[in-house]
C-alpha positions in Angstrom: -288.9 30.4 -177.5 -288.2 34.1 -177.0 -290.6 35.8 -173.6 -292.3 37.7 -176.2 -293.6 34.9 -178.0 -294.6 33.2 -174.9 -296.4 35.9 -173.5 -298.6 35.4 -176.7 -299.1 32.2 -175.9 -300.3 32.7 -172.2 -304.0 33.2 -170.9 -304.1 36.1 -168.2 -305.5 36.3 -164.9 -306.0 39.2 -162.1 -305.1 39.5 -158.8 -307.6 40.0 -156.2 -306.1 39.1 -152.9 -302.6 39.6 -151.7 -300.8 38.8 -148.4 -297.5 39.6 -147.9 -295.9 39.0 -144.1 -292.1 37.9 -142.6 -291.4 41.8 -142.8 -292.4 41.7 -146.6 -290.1 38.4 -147.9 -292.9 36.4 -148.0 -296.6 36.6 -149.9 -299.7 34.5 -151.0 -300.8 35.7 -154.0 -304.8 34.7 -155.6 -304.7 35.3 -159.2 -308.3 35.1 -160.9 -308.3 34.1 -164.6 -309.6 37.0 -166.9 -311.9 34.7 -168.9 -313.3 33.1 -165.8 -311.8 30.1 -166.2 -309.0 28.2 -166.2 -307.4 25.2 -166.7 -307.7 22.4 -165.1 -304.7 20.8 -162.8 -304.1 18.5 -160.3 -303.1 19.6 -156.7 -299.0 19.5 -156.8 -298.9 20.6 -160.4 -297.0 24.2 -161.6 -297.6 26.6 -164.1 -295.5 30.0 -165.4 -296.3 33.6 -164.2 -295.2 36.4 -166.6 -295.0 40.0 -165.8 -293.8 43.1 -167.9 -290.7 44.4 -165.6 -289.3 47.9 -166.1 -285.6 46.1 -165.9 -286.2 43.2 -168.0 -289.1 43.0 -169.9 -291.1 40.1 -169.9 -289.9 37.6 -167.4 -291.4 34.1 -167.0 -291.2 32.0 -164.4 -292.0 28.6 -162.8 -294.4 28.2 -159.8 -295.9 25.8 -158.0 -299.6 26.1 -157.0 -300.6 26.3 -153.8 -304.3 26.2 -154.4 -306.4 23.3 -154.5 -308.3 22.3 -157.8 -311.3 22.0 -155.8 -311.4 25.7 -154.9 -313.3 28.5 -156.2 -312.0 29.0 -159.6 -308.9 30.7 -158.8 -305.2 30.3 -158.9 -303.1 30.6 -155.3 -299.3 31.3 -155.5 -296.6 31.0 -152.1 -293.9 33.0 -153.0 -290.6 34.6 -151.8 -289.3 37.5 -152.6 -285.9 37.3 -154.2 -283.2 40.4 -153.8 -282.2 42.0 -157.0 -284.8 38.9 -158.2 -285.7 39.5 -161.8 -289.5 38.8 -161.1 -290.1 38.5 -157.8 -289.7 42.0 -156.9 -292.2 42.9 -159.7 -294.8 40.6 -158.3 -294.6 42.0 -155.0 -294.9 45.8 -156.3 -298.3 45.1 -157.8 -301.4 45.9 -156.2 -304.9 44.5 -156.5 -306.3 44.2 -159.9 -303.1 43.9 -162.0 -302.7 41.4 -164.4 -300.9 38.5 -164.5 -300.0 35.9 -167.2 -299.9 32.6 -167.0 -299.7 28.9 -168.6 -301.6 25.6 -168.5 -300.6 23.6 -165.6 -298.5 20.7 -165.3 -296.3 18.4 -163.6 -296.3 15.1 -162.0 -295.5 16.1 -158.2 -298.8 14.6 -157.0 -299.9 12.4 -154.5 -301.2 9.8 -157.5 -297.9 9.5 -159.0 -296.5 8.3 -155.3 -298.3 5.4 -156.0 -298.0 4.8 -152.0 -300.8 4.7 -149.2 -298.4 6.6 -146.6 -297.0 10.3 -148.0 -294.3 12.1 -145.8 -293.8 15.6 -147.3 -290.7 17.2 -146.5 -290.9 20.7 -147.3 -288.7 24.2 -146.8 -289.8 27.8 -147.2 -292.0 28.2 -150.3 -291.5 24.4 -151.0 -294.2 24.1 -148.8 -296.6 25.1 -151.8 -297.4 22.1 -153.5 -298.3 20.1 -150.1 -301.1 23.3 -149.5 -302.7 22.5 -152.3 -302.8 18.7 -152.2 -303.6 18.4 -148.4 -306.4 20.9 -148.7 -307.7 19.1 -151.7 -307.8 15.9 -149.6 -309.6 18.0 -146.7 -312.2 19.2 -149.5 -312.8 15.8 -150.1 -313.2 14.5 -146.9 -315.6 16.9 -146.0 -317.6 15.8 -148.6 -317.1 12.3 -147.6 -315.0 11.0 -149.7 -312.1 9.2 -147.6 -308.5 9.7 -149.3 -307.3 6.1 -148.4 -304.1 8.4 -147.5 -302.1 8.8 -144.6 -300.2 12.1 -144.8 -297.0 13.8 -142.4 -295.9 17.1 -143.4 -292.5 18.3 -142.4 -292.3 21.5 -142.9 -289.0 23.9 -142.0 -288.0 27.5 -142.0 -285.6 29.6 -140.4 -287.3 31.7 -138.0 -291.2 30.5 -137.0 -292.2 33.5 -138.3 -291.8 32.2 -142.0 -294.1 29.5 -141.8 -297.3 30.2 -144.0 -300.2 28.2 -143.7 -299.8 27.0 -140.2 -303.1 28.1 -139.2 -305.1 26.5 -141.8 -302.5 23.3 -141.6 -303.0 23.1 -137.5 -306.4 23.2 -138.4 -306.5 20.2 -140.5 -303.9 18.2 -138.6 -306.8 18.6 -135.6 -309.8 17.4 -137.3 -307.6 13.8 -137.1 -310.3 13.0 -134.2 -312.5 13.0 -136.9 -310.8 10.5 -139.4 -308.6 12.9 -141.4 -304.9 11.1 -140.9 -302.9 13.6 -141.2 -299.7 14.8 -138.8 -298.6 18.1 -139.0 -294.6 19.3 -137.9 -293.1 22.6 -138.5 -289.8 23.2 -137.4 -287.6 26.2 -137.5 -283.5 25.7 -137.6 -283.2 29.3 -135.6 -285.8 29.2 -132.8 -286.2 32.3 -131.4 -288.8 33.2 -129.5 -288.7 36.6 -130.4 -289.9 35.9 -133.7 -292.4 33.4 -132.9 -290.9 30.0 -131.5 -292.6 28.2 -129.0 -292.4 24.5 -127.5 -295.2 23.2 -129.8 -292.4 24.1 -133.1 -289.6 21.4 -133.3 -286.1 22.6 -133.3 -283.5 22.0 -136.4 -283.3 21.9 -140.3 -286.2 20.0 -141.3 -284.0 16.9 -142.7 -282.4 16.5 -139.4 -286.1 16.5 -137.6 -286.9 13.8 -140.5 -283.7 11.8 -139.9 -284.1 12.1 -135.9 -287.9 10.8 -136.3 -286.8 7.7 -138.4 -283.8 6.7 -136.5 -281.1 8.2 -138.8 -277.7 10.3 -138.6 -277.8 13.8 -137.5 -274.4 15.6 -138.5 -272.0 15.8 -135.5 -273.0 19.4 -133.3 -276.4 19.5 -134.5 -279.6 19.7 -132.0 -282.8 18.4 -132.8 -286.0 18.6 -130.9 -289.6 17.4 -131.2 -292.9 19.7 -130.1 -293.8 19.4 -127.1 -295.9 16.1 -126.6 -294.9 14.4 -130.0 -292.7 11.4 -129.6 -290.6 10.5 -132.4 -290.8 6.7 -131.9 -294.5 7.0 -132.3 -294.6 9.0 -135.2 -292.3 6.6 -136.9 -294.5 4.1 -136.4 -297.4 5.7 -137.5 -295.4 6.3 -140.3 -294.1 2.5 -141.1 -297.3 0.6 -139.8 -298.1 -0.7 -142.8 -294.2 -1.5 -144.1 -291.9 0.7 -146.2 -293.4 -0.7 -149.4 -296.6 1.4 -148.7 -294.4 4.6 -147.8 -293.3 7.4 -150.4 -291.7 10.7 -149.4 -291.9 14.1 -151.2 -289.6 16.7 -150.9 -289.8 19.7 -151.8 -287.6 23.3 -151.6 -283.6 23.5 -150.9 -281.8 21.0 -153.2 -279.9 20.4 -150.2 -282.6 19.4 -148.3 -283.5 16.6 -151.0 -280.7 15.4 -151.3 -279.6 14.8 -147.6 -282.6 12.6 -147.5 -282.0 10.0 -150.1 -279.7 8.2 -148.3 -281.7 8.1 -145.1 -284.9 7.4 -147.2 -282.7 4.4 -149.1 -281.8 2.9 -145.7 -285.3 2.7 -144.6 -286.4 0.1 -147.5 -288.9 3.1 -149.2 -287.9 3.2 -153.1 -290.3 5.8 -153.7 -289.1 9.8 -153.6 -290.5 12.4 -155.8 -288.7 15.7 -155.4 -289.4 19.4 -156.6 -286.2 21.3 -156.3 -286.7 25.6 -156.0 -284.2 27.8 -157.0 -283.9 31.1 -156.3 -284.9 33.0 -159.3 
């Protein structure tokens, strides 16, 4: 199908909040559908943006959402901007109140299709989208009072500690575990520099060597790997296997190199289930 003829096809939505930070390479984006609706999804699905580009034309392109289906009605978007990206760069030009087009929502990156009781997310940069939305859609629920049945760790790496969106809003939740929410929170960044953020409390490394330290497994000859300050990696890899690998599934999402380092470690370990989402620069 030629972009033309999909645009046609697309419903379209405006944006009415915009944050952009990491010196500019990074931005949430809340897009609001024109009609005041929009379809409905599930927390880990991804739909197509579209924008008119003065280099291009129409370009369309796959993103995950980082919003929950519980929230207001809008559409929330992690992104990174791309150099000499065909879209990216467009989307980041655009100020309040342009429009956007988008498609129905779909995909089966969500915490039903595990099938498991235990969810480790591994994620990486913008990866990181898809676990926002599905962690903040179980917090909406347990503040209603509706218990997941879930037990969630989130892995999340970047290169500098700067990078990391959502770490406010993700310490937040990872806190309220005093209050039954079971859910484990660990951001790492691969170039910790205090300069641009690192402190004792981030772990140090690529995220799939944190993951491999924490369950026991094969870092790469040279490499240097260190927990938060106060976490032991023993006890999180208990917390993670209390109930037996049959009731663990991982996620990944991101790097494709990140994926696929894990499989074999995630083989070893008796846990059949991994669902990946692989990004790609675009």
């Amino acid at each position: 199908m030629s972009s033309d003829a999909l645009k046609k096809k697309m419903q379209t939505a405006t944006l009415v909040e915009k944050q952009v930070f990491a010196g500019g390479r990074l931005g949430i984006f809340k897009l609001k559908p024109t009609s005041g609706t929009r379809w409905w999804y599930q927390a880990g699905q991804y739909t197509t943006l579209g924008l008119d580009t003065s280099a291009h034309g129409f370009v369309p392109r796959a993103y995950s959402i980082a919003g929950s289906p519980l929230d207001d009605g809008s559409l929330e978007f992690y992104i990174a901007l791309v150099d000499k990206g065909q879209l990216t760069p467009t989307i980041f030009a655009q100020e309040l109140g342009a429009t956007f087009h988008y498609l129905t929502p779909k995909g089966r990156f969500t915490i039903k299709h595990s099938g498991r009781h235990t969810i480790v997310m591994v994620a990486t940069g913008t990866g990181l989208a898809p676990f926002v939305a599905q962690i903040r859609s179980l917090w909406k629920l347990h503040q209603s009072g509706i218990a997941s049945g879930h037990r969630v760790v989130l892995f999340y790496g970047a290169s500098y500690s700067d990078e990391f969106g959502y770490r406010q809003e993700l310490e937040g939740y990872a806190a309220a575990r005093k209050d039954g929410f079971d859910f484990t929170f660990i951001c790492t960044s691969s170039r910790p520099d205090p300069a641009r953020g690192w402190t004792p409390a981030i772990a140090q490394g690529r995220v799939n060597e944190v993951v491999r330290h924490v369950f026991d497994q094969p870092i790469p000859a040279g490499r240097t790997v260190s927990m938060p300050e106060g976490v032991d990696a023993a006890a999180l890899r208990a917390h993670v296997l209390a109930g037996g690998a049959a009731q663990v599934a991982f996620m990944g999402c991101g790097n494709p190199g990140m994926i696929e380092d894990l499989k074999a470690p995630i083989a070893s370990l008796g846990i059949g289930a991994y669902l990946i989402e692989e990004f790609w620069k675009a």
